[in-house]
C-alpha positions as CSV (number, residue, x, y, z in Angstrom):
1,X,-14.4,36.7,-9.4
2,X,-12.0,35.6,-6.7
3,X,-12.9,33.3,-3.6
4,X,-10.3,32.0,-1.4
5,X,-11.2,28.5,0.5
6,X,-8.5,29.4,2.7
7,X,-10.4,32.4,4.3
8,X,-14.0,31.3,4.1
9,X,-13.1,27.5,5.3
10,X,-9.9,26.5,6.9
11,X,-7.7,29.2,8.8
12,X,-4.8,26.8,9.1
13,X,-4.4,26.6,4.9
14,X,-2.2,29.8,5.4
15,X,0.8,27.6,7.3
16,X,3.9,27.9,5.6
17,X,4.2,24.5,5.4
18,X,1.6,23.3,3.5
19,X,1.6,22.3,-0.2
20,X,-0.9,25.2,-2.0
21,X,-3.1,24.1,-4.9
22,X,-5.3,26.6,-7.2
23,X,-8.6,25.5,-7.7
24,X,-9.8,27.5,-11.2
25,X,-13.6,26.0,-12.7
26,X,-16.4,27.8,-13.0
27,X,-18.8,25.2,-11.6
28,X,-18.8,26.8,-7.8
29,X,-20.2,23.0,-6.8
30,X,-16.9,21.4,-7.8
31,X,-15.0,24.1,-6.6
32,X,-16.2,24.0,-2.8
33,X,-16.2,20.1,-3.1
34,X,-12.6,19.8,-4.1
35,X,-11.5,22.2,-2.1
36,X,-12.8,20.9,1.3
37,X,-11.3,17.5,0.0
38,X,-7.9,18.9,-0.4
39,X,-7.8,20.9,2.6
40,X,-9.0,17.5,4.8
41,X,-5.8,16.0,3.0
42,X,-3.6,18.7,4.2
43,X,-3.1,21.1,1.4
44,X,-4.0,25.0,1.5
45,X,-6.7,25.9,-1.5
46,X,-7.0,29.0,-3.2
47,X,-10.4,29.0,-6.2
48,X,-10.8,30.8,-8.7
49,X,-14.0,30.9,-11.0
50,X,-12.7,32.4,-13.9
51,X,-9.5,32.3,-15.8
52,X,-9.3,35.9,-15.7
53,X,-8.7,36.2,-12.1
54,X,-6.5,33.1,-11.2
55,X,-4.2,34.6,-14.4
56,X,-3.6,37.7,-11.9
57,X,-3.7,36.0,-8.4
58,X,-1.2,33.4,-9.4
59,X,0.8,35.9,-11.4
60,X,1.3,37.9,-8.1
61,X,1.8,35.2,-5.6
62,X,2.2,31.6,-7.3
63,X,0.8,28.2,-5.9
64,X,2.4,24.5,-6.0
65,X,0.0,22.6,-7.8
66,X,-3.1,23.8,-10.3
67,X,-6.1,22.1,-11.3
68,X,-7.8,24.3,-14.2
69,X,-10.7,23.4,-16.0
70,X,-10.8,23.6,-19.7
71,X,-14.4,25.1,-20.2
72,X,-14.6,28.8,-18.8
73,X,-15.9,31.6,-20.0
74,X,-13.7,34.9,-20.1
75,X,-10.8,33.1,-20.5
76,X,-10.3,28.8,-20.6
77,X,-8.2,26.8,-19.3
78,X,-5.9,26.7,-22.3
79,X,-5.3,30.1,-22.0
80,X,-4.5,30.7,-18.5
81,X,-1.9,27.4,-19.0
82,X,-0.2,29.2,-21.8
83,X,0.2,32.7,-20.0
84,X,1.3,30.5,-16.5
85,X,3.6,28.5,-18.1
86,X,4.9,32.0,-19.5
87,X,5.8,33.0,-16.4
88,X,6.2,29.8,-13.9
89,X,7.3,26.9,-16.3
90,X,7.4,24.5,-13.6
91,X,4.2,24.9,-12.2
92,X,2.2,21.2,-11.8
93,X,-0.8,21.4,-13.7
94,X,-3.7,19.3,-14.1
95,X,-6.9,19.7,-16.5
96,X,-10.3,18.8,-15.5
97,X,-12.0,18.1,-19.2
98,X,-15.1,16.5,-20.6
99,X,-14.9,13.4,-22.2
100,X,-15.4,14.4,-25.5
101,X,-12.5,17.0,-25.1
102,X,-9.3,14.9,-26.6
103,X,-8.1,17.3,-29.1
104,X,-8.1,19.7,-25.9
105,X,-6.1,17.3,-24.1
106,X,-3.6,17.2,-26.7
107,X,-3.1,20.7,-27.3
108,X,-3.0,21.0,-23.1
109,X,-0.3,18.7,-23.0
110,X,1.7,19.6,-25.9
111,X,2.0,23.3,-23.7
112,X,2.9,21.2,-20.6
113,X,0.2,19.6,-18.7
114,X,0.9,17.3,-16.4
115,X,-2.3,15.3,-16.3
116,X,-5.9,15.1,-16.9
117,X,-9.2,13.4,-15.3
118,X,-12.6,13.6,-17.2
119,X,-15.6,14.7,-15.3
120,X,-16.9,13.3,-13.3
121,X,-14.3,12.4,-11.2
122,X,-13.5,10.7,-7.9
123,X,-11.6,12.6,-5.7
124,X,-10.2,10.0,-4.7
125,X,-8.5,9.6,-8.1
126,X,-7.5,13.3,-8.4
127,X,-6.0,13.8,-4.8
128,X,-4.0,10.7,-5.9
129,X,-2.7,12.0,-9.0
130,X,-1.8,15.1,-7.1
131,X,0.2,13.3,-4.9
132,X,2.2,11.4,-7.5
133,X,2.8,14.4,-9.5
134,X,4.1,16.3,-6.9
135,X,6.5,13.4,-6.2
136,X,8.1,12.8,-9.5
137,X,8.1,16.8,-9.5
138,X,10.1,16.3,-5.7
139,X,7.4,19.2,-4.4
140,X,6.6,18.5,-0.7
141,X,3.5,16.7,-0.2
142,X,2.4,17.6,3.4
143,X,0.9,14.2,4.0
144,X,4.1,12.4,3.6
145,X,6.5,15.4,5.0
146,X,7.2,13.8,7.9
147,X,7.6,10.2,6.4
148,X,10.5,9.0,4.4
149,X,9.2,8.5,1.0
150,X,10.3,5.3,-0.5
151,X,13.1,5.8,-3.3
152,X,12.3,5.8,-7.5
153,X,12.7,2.5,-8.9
154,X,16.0,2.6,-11.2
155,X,16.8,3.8,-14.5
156,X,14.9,1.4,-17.0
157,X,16.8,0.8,-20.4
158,X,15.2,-1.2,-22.8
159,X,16.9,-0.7,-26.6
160,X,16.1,2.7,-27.5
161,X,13.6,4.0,-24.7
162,X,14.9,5.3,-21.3
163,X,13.2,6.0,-18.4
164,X,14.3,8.2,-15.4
165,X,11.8,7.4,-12.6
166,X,13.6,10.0,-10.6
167,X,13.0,12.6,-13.1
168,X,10.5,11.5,-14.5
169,X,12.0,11.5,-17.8
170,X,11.6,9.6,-20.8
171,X,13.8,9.4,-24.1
172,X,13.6,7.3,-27.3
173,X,16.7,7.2,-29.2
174,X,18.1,10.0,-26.8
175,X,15.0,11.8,-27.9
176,X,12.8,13.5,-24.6
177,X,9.0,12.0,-24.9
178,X,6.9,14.2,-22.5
179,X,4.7,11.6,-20.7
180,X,2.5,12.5,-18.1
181,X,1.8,10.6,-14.7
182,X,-0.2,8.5,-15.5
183,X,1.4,7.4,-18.8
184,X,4.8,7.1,-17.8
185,X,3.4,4.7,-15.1
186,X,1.4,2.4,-17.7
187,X,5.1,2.5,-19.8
188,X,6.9,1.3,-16.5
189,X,4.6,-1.3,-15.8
190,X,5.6,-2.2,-19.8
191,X,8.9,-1.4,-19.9
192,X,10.0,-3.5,-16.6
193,X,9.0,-7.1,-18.4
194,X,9.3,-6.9,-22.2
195,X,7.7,-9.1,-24.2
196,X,5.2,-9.7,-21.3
197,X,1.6,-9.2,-21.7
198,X,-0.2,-6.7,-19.1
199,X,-3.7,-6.8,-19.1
200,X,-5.5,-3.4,-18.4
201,X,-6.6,-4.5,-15.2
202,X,-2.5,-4.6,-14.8
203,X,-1.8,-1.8,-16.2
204,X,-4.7,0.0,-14.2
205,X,-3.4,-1.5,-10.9
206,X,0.1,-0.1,-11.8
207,X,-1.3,3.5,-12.5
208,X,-4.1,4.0,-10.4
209,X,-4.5,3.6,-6.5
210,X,-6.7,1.1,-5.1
211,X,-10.4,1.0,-5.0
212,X,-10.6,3.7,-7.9
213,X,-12.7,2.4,-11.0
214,X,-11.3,3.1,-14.4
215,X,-13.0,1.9,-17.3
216,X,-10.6,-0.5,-19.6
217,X,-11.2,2.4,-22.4
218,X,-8.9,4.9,-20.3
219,X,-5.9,2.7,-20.6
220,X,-7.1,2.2,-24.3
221,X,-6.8,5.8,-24.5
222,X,-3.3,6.6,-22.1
223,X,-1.6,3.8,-25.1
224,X,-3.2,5.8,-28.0
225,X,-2.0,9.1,-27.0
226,X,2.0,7.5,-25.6
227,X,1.9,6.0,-29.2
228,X,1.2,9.4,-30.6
229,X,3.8,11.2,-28.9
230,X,6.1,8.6,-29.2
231,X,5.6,8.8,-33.2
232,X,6.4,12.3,-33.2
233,X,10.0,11.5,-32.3
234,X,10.0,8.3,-34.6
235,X,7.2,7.8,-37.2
236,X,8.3,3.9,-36.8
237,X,8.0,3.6,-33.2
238,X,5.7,0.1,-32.8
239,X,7.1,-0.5,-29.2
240,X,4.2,-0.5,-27.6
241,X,2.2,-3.9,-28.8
242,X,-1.3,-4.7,-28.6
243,X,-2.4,-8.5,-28.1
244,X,-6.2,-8.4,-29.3
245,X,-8.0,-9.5,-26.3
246,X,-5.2,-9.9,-23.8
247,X,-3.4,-6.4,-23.2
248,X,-0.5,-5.1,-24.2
249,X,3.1,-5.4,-24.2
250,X,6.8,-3.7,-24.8
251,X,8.9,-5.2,-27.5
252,X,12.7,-4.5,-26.3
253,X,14.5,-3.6,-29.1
Protein backbone atom coordinates (compact mmCIF):
# COMPACT_ATOMS: atom_id res chain seq x y z
CA UNK A 1 0.00 0.00 0.00
CA UNK A 2 0.99 3.38 -1.20
CA UNK A 3 0.95 6.68 0.90
CA UNK A 4 2.36 9.83 -0.35
CA UNK A 5 3.69 12.47 2.45
CA UNK A 6 3.45 14.85 -0.23
CA UNK A 7 -0.33 14.85 -0.44
CA UNK A 8 -1.39 14.11 3.12
CA UNK A 9 1.46 16.61 4.62
CA UNK A 10 3.21 19.22 2.69
CA UNK A 11 1.56 20.64 -0.65
CA UNK A 12 4.74 22.46 -1.51
CA UNK A 13 6.85 18.79 -1.81
CA UNK A 14 5.45 18.78 -5.46
CA UNK A 15 7.85 22.03 -6.58
CA UNK A 16 9.94 21.15 -9.32
CA UNK A 17 12.75 22.19 -7.56
CA UNK A 18 13.03 20.14 -4.81
CA UNK A 19 15.25 17.12 -4.30
CA UNK A 20 12.59 13.91 -4.02
CA UNK A 21 13.49 11.06 -1.65
CA UNK A 22 11.38 7.60 -1.34
CA UNK A 23 10.65 6.65 1.89
CA UNK A 24 10.01 2.46 1.65
CA UNK A 25 9.72 0.66 5.53
CA UNK A 26 7.06 -0.98 6.82
CA UNK A 27 7.10 0.57 10.29
CA UNK A 28 4.36 3.48 9.46
CA UNK A 29 6.00 5.30 12.74
CA UNK A 30 9.34 5.76 11.07
CA UNK A 31 7.87 6.39 7.92
CA UNK A 32 5.73 9.61 9.07
CA UNK A 33 8.70 10.62 11.33
CA UNK A 34 11.32 10.69 8.59
CA UNK A 35 9.26 11.99 6.32
CA UNK A 36 8.15 15.21 8.25
CA UNK A 37 11.99 15.54 8.92
CA UNK A 38 12.90 15.57 5.35
CA UNK A 39 10.22 17.73 4.22
CA UNK A 40 11.18 20.46 7.16
CA UNK A 41 14.76 20.21 5.48
CA UNK A 42 13.37 20.93 2.10
CA UNK A 43 13.08 17.72 0.23
CA UNK A 44 9.60 16.37 -1.31
CA UNK A 45 8.79 12.68 0.27
CA UNK A 46 7.06 10.04 -1.28
CA UNK A 47 6.46 6.42 1.32
CA UNK A 48 5.98 3.43 0.51
CA UNK A 49 5.20 0.52 3.03
CA UNK A 50 5.97 -2.34 0.99
CA UNK A 51 8.48 -3.16 -1.53
CA UNK A 52 5.89 -4.15 -3.80
CA UNK A 53 4.47 -0.83 -4.33
CA UNK A 54 7.58 1.52 -4.36
CA UNK A 55 8.97 -1.25 -7.09
CA UNK A 56 5.94 0.17 -9.36
CA UNK A 57 5.75 3.85 -8.24
CA UNK A 58 9.40 4.41 -8.76
CA UNK A 59 9.44 2.36 -11.86
CA UNK A 60 6.80 4.81 -13.38
CA UNK A 61 8.02 8.09 -12.13
CA UNK A 62 11.65 7.83 -10.37
CA UNK A 63 12.86 9.87 -7.18
CA UNK A 64 16.52 11.33 -6.33
CA UNK A 65 17.38 9.70 -3.34
CA UNK A 66 15.90 6.27 -1.57
CA UNK A 67 15.97 5.10 1.85
CA UNK A 68 14.69 1.33 1.82
CA UNK A 69 14.54 -0.73 4.65
CA UNK A 70 15.88 -4.29 4.61
CA UNK A 71 13.09 -6.15 6.55
CA UNK A 72 9.66 -6.12 4.59
CA UNK A 73 7.41 -8.39 4.01
CA UNK A 74 6.18 -9.06 0.29
CA UNK A 75 9.16 -8.06 -1.01
CA UNK A 76 12.65 -6.63 1.07
CA UNK A 77 14.73 -4.27 0.59
CA UNK A 78 17.25 -6.36 -1.24
CA UNK A 79 14.91 -7.03 -3.78
CA UNK A 80 13.44 -3.83 -4.74
CA UNK A 81 17.41 -2.53 -4.86
CA UNK A 82 18.18 -5.22 -7.29
CA UNK A 83 15.12 -4.65 -9.68
CA UNK A 84 15.86 -0.45 -9.23
CA UNK A 85 19.24 -0.63 -9.93
CA UNK A 86 17.86 -2.76 -13.10
CA UNK A 87 16.33 -0.03 -14.34
CA UNK A 88 17.84 3.46 -12.68
CA UNK A 89 21.54 2.47 -11.98
CA UNK A 90 22.32 5.74 -10.54
CA UNK A 91 19.74 6.05 -8.14
CA UNK A 92 21.26 7.15 -4.39
CA UNK A 93 20.29 4.50 -2.15
CA UNK A 94 20.48 4.10 1.47
CA UNK A 95 19.49 0.97 3.77
CA UNK A 96 17.93 1.26 7.09
CA UNK A 97 19.10 -2.29 8.77
CA UNK A 98 19.25 -3.82 12.25
CA UNK A 99 22.28 -4.25 13.85
CA UNK A 100 22.63 -7.72 13.59
CA UNK A 101 22.11 -7.41 9.70
CA UNK A 102 26.01 -7.29 8.37
CA UNK A 103 25.85 -10.09 5.88
CA UNK A 104 22.77 -7.90 4.56
CA UNK A 105 24.89 -5.00 4.38
CA UNK A 106 27.28 -6.64 2.39
CA UNK A 107 25.23 -8.20 -0.12
CA UNK A 108 23.36 -4.49 -0.24
CA UNK A 109 26.39 -2.96 -1.11
CA UNK A 110 28.04 -5.32 -3.36
CA UNK A 111 24.51 -4.45 -5.66
CA UNK A 112 25.29 -0.71 -5.10
CA UNK A 113 24.21 0.77 -1.96
CA UNK A 114 25.39 3.86 -1.14
CA UNK A 115 25.13 3.76 2.68
CA UNK A 116 23.65 2.32 5.63
CA UNK A 117 22.45 3.45 9.34
CA UNK A 118 21.34 0.80 11.92
CA UNK A 119 18.15 1.41 13.73
CA UNK A 120 17.63 3.32 15.72
CA UNK A 121 18.77 6.25 14.19
CA UNK A 122 19.14 9.96 14.57
CA UNK A 123 17.75 11.87 11.99
CA UNK A 124 20.07 14.01 12.35
CA UNK A 125 22.63 11.46 11.20
CA UNK A 126 20.56 10.20 8.17
CA UNK A 127 19.47 13.70 6.74
CA UNK A 128 23.27 14.23 6.93
CA UNK A 129 24.33 11.35 5.04
CA UNK A 130 21.66 12.33 2.56
CA UNK A 131 23.21 15.38 2.01
CA UNK A 132 26.77 14.21 1.47
CA UNK A 133 25.64 11.57 -0.81
CA UNK A 134 23.78 13.65 -2.94
CA UNK A 135 26.95 15.87 -3.18
CA UNK A 136 29.60 13.40 -4.19
CA UNK A 137 26.69 12.14 -6.49
CA UNK A 138 26.51 16.23 -7.76
CA UNK A 139 22.40 15.79 -7.30
CA UNK A 140 20.96 19.20 -6.13
CA UNK A 141 20.51 19.44 -2.57
CA UNK A 142 17.77 22.12 -2.08
CA UNK A 143 19.19 23.36 1.09
CA UNK A 144 22.37 24.46 -0.42
CA UNK A 145 20.87 25.34 -4.09
CA UNK A 146 21.21 28.73 -3.68
CA UNK A 147 24.70 28.57 -1.96
CA UNK A 148 27.99 27.98 -3.59
CA UNK A 149 29.04 24.62 -2.33
CA UNK A 150 32.65 24.59 -1.41
CA UNK A 151 34.90 22.63 -3.98
CA UNK A 152 36.26 18.59 -3.40
CA UNK A 153 39.45 18.55 -1.85
CA UNK A 154 42.10 17.25 -4.63
CA UNK A 155 42.96 14.01 -6.01
CA UNK A 156 44.81 12.05 -3.18
CA UNK A 157 47.66 9.64 -4.41
CA UNK A 158 49.26 7.74 -2.00
CA UNK A 159 51.36 4.55 -3.67
CA UNK A 160 48.79 2.45 -5.05
CA UNK A 161 45.33 3.92 -3.75
CA UNK A 162 43.72 6.94 -5.52
CA UNK A 163 41.10 8.84 -4.47
CA UNK A 164 38.78 11.19 -6.57
CA UNK A 165 36.86 13.28 -4.09
CA UNK A 166 35.09 14.74 -6.94
CA UNK A 167 33.83 11.53 -8.11
CA UNK A 168 33.95 9.91 -5.51
CA UNK A 169 36.06 7.34 -6.74
CA UNK A 170 38.47 5.12 -5.34
CA UNK A 171 41.22 2.76 -7.05
CA UNK A 172 44.01 0.51 -5.75
CA UNK A 173 46.50 -0.40 -8.20
CA UNK A 174 44.18 1.20 -11.00
CA UNK A 175 41.64 -1.19 -9.52
CA UNK A 176 37.88 0.70 -8.74
CA UNK A 177 37.07 -0.03 -4.80
CA UNK A 178 33.37 0.85 -4.32
CA UNK A 179 33.34 2.79 -0.95
CA UNK A 180 30.49 4.25 0.37
CA UNK A 181 30.09 7.84 2.12
CA UNK A 182 30.95 7.27 4.96
CA UNK A 183 33.96 5.04 4.24
CA UNK A 184 35.55 6.89 1.72
CA UNK A 185 35.50 9.76 4.33
CA UNK A 186 37.21 7.60 7.20
CA UNK A 187 39.94 6.67 4.08
CA UNK A 188 40.43 10.50 3.39
CA UNK A 189 40.89 11.35 6.78
CA UNK A 190 43.75 8.31 6.45
CA UNK A 191 44.88 8.81 3.32
CA UNK A 192 45.68 12.74 3.67
CA UNK A 193 48.58 11.99 6.62
CA UNK A 194 50.14 8.62 6.22
CA UNK A 195 51.79 7.05 8.66
CA UNK A 196 49.68 9.22 11.13
CA UNK A 197 47.55 7.81 13.70
CA UNK A 198 43.68 8.82 13.77
CA UNK A 199 41.95 8.00 16.72
CA UNK A 200 38.18 7.05 16.18
CA UNK A 201 37.05 10.05 17.76
CA UNK A 202 39.16 11.50 14.52
CA UNK A 203 37.99 9.46 12.27
CA UNK A 204 34.32 9.98 13.64
CA UNK A 205 34.75 13.78 13.52
CA UNK A 206 35.92 13.43 9.84
CA UNK A 207 32.83 11.34 8.82
CA UNK A 208 30.10 12.32 10.90
CA UNK A 209 28.59 15.85 11.47
CA UNK A 210 28.73 17.39 14.77
CA UNK A 211 26.76 16.61 17.85
CA UNK A 212 25.84 13.04 16.38
CA UNK A 213 27.03 10.05 18.73
CA UNK A 214 28.68 7.09 17.14
CA UNK A 215 29.80 4.40 19.11
CA UNK A 216 33.85 3.73 18.55
CA UNK A 217 32.48 0.04 17.28
CA UNK A 218 31.00 1.77 14.05
CA UNK A 219 34.36 2.98 12.83
CA UNK A 220 35.63 -0.55 14.03
CA UNK A 221 33.15 -1.81 11.68
CA UNK A 222 33.48 1.00 8.49
CA UNK A 223 37.62 -0.35 8.64
CA UNK A 224 36.54 -4.08 8.67
CA UNK A 225 34.33 -3.88 5.84
CA UNK A 226 37.05 -1.07 3.55
CA UNK A 227 39.62 -3.90 4.41
CA UNK A 228 37.28 -6.40 2.93
CA UNK A 229 36.57 -4.86 -0.14
CA UNK A 230 39.89 -3.66 -0.48
CA UNK A 231 41.13 -7.46 -0.34
CA UNK A 232 38.87 -8.39 -2.99
CA UNK A 233 41.05 -6.36 -5.37
CA UNK A 234 44.31 -7.44 -3.57
CA UNK A 235 44.37 -10.32 -1.12
CA UNK A 236 47.67 -8.50 0.32
CA UNK A 237 46.19 -5.19 0.84
CA UNK A 238 47.43 -4.22 4.75
CA UNK A 239 47.12 -0.46 4.08
CA UNK A 240 44.99 0.27 6.45
CA UNK A 241 46.92 -0.27 10.03
CA UNK A 242 45.61 -0.66 13.30
CA UNK A 243 47.60 0.75 16.46
CA UNK A 244 46.01 -1.35 19.40
CA UNK A 245 44.57 1.22 21.61
CA UNK A 246 45.37 4.36 19.58
CA UNK A 247 43.46 4.24 16.09
CA UNK A 248 44.48 3.66 13.00
CA UNK A 249 46.54 4.70 10.25
CA UNK A 250 47.58 4.55 6.26
CA UNK A 251 50.90 3.12 5.39
CA UNK A 252 51.91 4.95 1.93
CA UNK A 253 53.27 2.53 -0.11
Amino acid sequence: MQVDANETGSTSGTRADRTTIALVDDDRNILTTVSIALQAEGFATRVYSDGEAALKAISENPPDFGVFDIKMPRMDGMELLRRVRAQHPALPVIFLTSKDDEQDEEAGFEMGADDYIAKPFSLRLLIARIRAILKRSGAVDPHEADASAPEPGPVIERGRLRMDPARHQVTWEDRPVSLTVTEFLILEALAQRPGVIKSRNQLMDAAYPDDVFVDDRTVDSHIKRMRRKFRSVDPDFAAIETLYGAGYSFADG
